[in-house]
LUMROMAR-292858 format. One record per atom (N, C-alpha, C): residue in one letter; atom name; x, y, z. Coordinates in nm, 4 decimals, decimal comma. Layout:
 type atom        x        y        z
    A   CA        X        Y        Z
...
//
This chain:
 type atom        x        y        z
    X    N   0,0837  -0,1181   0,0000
    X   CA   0,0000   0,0000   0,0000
    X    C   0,0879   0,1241   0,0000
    X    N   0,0592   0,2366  -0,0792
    X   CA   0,1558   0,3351  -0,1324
    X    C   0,0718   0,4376  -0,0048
    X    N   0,1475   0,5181   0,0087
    X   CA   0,0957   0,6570   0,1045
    X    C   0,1722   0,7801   0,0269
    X    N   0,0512   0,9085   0,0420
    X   CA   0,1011   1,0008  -0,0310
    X    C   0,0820   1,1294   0,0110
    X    N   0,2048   1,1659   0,0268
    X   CA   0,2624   1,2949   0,1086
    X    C   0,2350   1,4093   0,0392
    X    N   0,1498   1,5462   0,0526
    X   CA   0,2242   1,6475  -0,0589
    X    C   0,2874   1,7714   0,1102
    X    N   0,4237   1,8053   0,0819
    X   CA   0,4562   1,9065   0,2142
    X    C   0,4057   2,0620   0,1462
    X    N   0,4009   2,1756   0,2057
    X   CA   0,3760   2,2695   0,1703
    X    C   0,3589   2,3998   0,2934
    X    N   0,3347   2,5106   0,2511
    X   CA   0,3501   2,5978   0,3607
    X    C   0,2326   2,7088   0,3351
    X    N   0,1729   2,7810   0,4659
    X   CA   0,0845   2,8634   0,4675
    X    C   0,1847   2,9236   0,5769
    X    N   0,2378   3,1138   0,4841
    X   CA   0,2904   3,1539   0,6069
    X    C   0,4276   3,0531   0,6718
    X    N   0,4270   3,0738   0,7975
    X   CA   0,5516   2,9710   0,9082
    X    C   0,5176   2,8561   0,9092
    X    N   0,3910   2,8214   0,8726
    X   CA   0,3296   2,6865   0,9449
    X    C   0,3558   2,5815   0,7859
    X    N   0,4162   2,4447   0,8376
    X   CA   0,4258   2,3464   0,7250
    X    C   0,2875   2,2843   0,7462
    X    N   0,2584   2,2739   0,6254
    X   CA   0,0992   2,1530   0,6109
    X    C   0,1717   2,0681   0,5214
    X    N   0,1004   1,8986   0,6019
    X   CA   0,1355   1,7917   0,5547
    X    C   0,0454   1,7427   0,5666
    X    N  -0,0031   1,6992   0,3845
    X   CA  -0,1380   1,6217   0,3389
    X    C  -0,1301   1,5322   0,3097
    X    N  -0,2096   1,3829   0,3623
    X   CA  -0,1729   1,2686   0,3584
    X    C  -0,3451   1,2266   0,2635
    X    N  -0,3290   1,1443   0,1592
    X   CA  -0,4398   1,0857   0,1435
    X    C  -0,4835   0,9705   0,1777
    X    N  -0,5888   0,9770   0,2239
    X   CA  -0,6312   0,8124   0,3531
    X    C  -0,7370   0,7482   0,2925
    X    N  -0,7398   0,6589   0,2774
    X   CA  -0,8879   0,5670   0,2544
    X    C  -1,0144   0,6230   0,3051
    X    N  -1,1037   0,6041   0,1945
    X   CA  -1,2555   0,6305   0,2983
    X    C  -1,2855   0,6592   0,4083
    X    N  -1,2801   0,7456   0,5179
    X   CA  -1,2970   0,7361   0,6495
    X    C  -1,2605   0,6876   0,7567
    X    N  -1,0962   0,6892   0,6973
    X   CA  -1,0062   0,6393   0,8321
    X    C  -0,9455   0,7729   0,9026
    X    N  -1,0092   0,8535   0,8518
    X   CA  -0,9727   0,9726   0,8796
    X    C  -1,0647   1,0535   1,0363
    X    N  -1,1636   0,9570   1,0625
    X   CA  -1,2789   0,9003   1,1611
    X    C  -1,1826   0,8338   1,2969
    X    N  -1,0946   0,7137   1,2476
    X   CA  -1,0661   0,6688   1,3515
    X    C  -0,9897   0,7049   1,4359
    X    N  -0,9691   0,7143   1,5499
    X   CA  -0,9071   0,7670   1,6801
    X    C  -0,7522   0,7316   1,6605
    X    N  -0,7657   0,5760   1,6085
    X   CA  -0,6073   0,4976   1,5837
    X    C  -0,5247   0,5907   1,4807
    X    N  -0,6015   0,6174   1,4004
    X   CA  -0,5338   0,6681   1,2468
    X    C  -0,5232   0,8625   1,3303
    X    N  -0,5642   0,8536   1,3994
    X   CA  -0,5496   1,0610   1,4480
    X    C  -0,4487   1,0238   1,5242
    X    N  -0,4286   0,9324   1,6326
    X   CA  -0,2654   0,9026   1,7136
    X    C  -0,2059   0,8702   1,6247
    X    N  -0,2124   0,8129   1,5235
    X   CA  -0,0920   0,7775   1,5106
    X    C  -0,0319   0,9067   1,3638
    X    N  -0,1327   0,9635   1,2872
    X   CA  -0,0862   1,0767   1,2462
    X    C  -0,0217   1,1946   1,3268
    X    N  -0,0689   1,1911   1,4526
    X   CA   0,0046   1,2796   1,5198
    X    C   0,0973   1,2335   1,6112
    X    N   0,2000   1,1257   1,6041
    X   CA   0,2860   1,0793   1,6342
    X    C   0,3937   1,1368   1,5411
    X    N   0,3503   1,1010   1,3906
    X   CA   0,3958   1,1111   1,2583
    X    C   0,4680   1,2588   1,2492
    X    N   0,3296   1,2937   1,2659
    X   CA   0,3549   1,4878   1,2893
    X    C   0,4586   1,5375   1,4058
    X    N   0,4754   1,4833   1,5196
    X   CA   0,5895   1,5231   1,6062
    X    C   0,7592   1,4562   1,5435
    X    N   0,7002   1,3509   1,4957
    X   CA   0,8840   1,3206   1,4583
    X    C   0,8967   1,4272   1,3711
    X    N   0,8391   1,4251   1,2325
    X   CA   0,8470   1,5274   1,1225
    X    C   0,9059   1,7158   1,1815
    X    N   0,8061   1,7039   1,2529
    X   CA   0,7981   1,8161   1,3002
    X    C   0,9662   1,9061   1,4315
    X    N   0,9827   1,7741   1,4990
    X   CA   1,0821   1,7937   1,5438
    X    C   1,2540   1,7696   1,4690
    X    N   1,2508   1,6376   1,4238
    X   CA   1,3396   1,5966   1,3553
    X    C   1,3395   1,6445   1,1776
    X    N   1,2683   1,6762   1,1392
    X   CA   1,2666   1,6972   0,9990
    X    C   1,2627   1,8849   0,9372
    X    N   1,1736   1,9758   1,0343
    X   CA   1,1497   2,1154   1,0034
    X    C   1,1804   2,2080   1,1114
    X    N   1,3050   2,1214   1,2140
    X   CA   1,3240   2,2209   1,3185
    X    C   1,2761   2,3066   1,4022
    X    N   1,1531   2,2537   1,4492
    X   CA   1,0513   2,2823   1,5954
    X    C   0,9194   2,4111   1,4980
    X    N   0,9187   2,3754   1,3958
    X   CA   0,8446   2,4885   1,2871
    X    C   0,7161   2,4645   1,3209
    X    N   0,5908   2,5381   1,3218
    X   CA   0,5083   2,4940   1,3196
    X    C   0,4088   2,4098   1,2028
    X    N   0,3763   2,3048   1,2251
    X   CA   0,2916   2,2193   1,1323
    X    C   0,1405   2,1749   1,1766
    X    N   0,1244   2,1218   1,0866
    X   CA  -0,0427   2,0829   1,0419
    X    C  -0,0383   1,9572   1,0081
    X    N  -0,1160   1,8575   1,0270
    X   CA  -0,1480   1,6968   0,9355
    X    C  -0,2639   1,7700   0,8504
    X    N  -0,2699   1,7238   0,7681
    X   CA  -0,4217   1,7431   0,7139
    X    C  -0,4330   1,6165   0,6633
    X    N  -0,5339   1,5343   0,7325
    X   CA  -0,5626   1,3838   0,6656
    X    C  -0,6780   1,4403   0,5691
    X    N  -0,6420   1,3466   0,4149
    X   CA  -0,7816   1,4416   0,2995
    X    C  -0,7977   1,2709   0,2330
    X    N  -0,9065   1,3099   0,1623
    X   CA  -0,9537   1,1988   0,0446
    X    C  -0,8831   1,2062  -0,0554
    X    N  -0,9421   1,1326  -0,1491
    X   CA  -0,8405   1,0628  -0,2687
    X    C  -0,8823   1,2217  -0,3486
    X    N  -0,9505   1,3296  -0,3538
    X   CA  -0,9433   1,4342  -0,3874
    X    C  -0,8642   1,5620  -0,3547
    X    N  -0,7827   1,5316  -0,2603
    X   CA  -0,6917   1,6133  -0,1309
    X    C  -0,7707   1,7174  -0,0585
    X    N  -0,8776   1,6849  -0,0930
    X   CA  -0,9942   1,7317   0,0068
    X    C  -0,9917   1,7453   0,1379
    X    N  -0,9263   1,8356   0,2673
    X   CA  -0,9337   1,8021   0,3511
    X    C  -1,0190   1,7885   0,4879
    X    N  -1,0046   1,6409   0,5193
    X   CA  -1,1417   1,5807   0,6119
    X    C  -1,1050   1,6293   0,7882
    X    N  -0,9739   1,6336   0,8005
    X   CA  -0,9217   1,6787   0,9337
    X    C  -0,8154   1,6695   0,9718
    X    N  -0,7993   1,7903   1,0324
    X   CA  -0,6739   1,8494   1,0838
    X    C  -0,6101   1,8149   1,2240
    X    N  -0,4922   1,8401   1,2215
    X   CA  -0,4326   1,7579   1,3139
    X    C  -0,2968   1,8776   1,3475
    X    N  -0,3318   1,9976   1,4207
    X   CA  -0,2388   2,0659   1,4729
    X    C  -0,1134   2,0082   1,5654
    X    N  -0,0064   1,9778   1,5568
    X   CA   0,1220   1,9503   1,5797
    X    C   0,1342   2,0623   1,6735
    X    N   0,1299   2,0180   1,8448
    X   CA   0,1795   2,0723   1,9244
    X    C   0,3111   2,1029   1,9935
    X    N   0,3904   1,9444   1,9739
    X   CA   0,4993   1,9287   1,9887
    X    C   0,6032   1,9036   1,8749
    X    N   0,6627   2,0288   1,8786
    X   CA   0,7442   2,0526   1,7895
    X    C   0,8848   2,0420   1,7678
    X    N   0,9335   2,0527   1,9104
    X   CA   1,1008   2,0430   1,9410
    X    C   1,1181   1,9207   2,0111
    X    N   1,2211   1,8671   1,9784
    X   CA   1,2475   1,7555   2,0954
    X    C   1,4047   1,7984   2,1346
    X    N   1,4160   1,7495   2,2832
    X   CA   1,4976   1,7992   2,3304
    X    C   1,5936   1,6776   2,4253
    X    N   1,7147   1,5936   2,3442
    X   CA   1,7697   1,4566   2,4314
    X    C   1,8478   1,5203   2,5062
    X    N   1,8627   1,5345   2,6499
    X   CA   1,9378   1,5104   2,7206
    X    C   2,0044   1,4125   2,7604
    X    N   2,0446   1,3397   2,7065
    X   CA   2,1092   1,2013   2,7612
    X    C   2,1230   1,1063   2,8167
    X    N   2,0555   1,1374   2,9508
    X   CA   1,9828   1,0828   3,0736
    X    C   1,8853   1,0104   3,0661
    X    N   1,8451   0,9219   2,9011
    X   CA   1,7282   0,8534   2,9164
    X    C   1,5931   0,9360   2,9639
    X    N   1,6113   1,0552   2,9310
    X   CA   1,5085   1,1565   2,8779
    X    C   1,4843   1,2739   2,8083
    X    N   1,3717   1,2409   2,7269
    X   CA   1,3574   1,2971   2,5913
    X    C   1,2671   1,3984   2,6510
    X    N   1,2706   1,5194   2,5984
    X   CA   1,1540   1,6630   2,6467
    X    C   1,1210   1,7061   2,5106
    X    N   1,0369   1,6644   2,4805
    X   CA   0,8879   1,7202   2,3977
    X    C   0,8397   1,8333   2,4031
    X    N   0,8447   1,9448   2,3495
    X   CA   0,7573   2,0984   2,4086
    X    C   0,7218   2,1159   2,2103
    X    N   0,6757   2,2509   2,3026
    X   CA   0,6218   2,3077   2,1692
    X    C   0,7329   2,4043   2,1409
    X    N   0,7226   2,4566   2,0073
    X   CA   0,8377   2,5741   1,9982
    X    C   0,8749   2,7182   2,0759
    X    N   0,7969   2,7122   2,2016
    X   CA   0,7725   2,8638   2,2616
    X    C   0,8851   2,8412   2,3309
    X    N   0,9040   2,6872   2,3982
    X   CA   0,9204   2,6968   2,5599
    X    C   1,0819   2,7229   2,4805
    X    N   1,1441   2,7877   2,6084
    X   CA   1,2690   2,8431   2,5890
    X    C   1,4079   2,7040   2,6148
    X    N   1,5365   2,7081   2,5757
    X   CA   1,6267   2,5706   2,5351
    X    C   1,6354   2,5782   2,7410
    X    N   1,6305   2,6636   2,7849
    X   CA   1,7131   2,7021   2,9389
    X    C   1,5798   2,6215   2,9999
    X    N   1,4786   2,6778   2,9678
    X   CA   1,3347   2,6353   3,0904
    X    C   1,3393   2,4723   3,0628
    X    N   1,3650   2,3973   2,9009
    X   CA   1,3549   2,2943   2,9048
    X    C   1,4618   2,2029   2,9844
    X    N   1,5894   2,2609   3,0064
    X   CA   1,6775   2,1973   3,0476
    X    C   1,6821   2,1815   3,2361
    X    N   1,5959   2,2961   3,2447
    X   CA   1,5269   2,3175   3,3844
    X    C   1,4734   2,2169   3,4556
    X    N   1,3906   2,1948   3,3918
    X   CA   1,2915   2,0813   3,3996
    X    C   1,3266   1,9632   3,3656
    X    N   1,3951   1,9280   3,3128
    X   CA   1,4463   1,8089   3,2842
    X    C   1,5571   1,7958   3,4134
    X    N   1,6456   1,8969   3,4500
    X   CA   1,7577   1,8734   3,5536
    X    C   1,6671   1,8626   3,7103
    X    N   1,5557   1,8877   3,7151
    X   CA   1,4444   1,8993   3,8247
    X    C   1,4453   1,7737   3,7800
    X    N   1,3648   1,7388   3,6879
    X   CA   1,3144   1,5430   3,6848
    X    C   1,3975   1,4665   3,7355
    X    N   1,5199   1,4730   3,6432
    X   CA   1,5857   1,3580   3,6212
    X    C   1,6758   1,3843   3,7898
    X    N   1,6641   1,4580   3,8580
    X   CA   1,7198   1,4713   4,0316
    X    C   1,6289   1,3626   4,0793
    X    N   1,5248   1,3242   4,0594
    X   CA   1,3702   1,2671   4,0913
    X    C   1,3837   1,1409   4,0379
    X    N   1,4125   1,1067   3,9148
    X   CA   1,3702   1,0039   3,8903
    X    C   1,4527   0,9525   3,7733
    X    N   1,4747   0,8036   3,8121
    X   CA   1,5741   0,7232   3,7519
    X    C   1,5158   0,6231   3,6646
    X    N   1,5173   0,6397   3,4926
    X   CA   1,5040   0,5269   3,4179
    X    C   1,4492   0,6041   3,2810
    X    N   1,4134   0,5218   3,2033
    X   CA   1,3987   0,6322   3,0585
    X    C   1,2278   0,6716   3,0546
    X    N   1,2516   0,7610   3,0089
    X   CA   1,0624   0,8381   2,9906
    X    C   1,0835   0,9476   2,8887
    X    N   0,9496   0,9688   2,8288
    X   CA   0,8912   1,0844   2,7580
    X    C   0,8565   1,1385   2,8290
    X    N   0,9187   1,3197   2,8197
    X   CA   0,8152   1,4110   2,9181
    X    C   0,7723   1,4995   2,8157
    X    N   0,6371   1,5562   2,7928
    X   CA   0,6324   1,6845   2,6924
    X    C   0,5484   1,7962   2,8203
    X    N   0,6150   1,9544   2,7783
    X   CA   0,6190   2,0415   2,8416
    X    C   0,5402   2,1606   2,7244
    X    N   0,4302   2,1577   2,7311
    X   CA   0,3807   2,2984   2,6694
    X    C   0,2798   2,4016   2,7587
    X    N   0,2425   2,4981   2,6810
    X   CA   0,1845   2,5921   2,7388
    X    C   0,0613   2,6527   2,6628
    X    N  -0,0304   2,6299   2,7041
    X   CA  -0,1902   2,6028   2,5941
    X    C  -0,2306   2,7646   2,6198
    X    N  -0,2328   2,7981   2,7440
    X   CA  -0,2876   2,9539   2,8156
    X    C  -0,2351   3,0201   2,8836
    X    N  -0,2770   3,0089   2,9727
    X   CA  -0,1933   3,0932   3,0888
    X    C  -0,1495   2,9891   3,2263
    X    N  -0,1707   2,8510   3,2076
    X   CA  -0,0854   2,7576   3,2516
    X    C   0,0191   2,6774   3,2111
    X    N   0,1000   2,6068   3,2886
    X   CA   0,2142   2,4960   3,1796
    X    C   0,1334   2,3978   3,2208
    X    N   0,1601   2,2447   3,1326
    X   CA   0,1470   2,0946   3,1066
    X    C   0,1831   2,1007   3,0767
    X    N   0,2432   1,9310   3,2180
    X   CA   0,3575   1,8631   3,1468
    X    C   0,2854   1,7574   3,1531
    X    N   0,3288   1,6369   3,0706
    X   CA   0,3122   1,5110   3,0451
    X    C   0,3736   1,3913   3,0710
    X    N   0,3884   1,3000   3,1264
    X   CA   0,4767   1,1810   3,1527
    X    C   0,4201   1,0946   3,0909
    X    N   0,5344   0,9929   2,9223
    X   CA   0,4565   0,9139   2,8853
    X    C   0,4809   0,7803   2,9601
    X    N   0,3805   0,7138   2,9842
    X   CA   0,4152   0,5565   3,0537
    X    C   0,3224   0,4808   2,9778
    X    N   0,3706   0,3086   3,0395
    X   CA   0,3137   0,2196   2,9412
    X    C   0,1835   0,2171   2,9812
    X    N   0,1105   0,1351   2,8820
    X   CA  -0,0264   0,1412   2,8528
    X    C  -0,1085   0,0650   2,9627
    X    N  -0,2045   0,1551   3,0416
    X   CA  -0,3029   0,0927   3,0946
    X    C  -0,2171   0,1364   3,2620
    X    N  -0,1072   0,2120   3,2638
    X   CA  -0,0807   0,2704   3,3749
    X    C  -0,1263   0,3840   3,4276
    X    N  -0,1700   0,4862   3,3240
    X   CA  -0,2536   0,6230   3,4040
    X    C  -0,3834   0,5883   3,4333
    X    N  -0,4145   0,4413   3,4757
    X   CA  -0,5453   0,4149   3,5846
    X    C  -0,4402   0,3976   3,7002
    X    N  -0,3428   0,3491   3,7125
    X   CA  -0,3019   0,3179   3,8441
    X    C  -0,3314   0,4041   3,9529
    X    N  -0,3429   0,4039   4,0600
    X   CA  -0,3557   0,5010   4,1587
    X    C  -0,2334   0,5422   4,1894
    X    N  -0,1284   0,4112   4,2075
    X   CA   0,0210   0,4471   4,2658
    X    C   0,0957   0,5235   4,1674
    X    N   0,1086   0,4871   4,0671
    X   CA   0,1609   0,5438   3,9367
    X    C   0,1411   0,7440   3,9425
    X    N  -0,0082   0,7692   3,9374
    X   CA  -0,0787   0,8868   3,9383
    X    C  -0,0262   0,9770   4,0793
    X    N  -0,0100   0,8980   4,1916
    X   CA   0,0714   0,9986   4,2858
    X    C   0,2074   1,0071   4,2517
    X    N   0,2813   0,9370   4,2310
    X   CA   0,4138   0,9061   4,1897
    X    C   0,4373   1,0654   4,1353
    X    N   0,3695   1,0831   3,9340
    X   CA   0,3971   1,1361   3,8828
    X    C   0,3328   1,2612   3,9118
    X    N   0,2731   1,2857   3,9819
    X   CA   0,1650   1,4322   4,0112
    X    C   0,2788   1,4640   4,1349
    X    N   0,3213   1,3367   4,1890
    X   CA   0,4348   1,4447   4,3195
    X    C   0,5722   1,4785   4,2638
    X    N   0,6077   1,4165   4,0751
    X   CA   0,7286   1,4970   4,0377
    X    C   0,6800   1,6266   3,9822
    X    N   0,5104   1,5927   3,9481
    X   CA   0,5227   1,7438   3,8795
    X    C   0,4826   1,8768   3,9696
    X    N   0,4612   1,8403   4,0653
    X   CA   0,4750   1,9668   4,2314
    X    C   0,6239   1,9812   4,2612
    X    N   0,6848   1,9140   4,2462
    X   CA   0,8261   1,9482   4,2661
    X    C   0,9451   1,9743   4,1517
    X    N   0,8885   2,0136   4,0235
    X   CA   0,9227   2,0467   3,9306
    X    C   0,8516   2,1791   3,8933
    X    N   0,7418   2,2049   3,9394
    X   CA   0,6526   2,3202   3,9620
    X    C   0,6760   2,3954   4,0752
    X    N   0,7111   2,3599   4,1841
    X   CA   0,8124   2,4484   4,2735
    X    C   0,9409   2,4394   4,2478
    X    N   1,0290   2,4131   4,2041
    X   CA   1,1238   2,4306   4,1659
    X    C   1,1765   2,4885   4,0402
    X    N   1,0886   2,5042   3,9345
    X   CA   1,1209   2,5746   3,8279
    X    C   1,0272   2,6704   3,7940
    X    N   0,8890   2,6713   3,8115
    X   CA   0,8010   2,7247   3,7601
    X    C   0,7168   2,8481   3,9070
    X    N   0,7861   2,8180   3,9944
    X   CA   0,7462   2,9007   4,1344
    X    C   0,6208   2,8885   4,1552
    X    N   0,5757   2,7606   4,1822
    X   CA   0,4258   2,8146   4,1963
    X    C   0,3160   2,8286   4,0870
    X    N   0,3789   2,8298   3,9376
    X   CA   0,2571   2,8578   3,8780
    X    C   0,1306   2,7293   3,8116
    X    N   0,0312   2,8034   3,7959
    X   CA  -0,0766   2,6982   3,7655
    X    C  -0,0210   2,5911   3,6271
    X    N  -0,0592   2,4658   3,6788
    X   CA  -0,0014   2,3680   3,6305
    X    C  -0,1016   2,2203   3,6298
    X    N  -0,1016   2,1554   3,4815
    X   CA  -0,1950   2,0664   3,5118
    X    C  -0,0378   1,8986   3,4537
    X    N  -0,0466   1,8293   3,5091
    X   CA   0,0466   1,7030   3,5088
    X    C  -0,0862   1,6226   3,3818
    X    N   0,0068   1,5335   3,3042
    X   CA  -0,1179   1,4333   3,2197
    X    C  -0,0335   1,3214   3,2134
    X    N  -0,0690   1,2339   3,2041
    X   CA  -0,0040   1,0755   3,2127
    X    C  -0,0410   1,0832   3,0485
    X    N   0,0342   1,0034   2,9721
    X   CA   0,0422   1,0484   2,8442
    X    C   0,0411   0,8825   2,7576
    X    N   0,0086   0,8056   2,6560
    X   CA   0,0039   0,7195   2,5987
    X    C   0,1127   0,7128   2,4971
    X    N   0,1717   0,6128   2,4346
    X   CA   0,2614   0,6025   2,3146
    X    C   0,2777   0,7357   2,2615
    X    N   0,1233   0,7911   2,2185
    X   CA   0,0860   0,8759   2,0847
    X    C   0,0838   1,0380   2,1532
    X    N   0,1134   1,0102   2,2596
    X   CA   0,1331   1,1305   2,3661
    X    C  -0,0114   1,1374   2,3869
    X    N  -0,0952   1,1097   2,3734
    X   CA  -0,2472   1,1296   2,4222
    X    C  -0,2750   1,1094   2,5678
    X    N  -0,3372   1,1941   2,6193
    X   CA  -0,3538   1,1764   2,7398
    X    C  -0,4590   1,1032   2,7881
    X    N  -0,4535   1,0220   2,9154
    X   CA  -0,5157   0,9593   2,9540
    X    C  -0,5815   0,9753   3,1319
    X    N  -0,4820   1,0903   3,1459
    X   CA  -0,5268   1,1062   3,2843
    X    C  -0,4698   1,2591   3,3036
    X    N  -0,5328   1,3649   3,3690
    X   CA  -0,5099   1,4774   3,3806
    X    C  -0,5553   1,5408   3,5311
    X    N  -0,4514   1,6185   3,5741
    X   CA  -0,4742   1,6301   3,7469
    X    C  -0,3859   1,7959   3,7042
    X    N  -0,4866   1,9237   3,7520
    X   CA  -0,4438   2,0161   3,7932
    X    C  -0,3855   2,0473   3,9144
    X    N  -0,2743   2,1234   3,9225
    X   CA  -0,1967   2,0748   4,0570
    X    C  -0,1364   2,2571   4,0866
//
């Protein structure tokens, strides 16, 4: 099965149009995993730029959009990767990551953006762990102490995050 890319630009922002079968453009699976697609691209391929998915029909018609939040990725070495969007600054990310990784030992996805006038952050873990109860204090007590320690206090919501970075559990803190 062939897949077909056209890249292009409106303005700063890259749009990337994919044409999809009949109404897979519907399923939840096919939106994670286009916007998985869209963060590698987006980080590794156009340098934290802002992008678009546009999943369209065999007409390039497009059926839905898929704004690319996370744009930069950021390896520190330490068996953790920081995910943000293009705002957050190279210093605040390294912040937060030198806050975590004081905290906590082993490899993880964290993504760090800023939607309003709060930050979220995200911790990705394996699947079927942001029901845990233990898990959910765990990571809500690194992100109070990554929120006092870097962010002073400010309003802050923690999300337990899936493969596709989708969240699955969300606690304002």
């Amino acid at each position: 099965h062939r897949t077909w890319v056209r890249i292009r630009r409106s303005g700063d922002t890259y749009l990337l149009d994919f044409i999809l079968k009949q109404g897979k453009w519907n399923e939840p699976s096919t939106c994670n995993l286009f916007n998985l697609i869209g963060v590698y691209i987006a980080c590794n391929l156009l340098h934290g730029k802002p992008t678009t998915i546009h999943l369209c029909d065999d007409t390039l018609a497009t059926q839905k959009r898929i704004p690319i939040m996370l744009t930069r990725k950021t390896d520190f070495g330490n068996n953790c990767d920081l995910y943000s969007s293009s705002d957050i600054p190279d210093d605040l990310a390294r912040e937060v990551i030198s806050a975590f990784s004081a905290q906590f030992k082993g490899t993880i996805d964290v993504t760090l953006t800023r939607p309003k006038y709060w930050w979220v952050i995200g911790f990705v873990v394996k699947k079927g762990k942001w029901n845990d109860d233990d898990v959910r204090k765990v990571f809500v007590k690194y992100a109070r102490e990554i929120d006092k320690m870097v962010f002073h206090d400010q309003p802050m919501d923690v999300q337990l995050l899936d493969e596709f970075f989708q969240p699955h559990f969300t606690r304002p803190i």
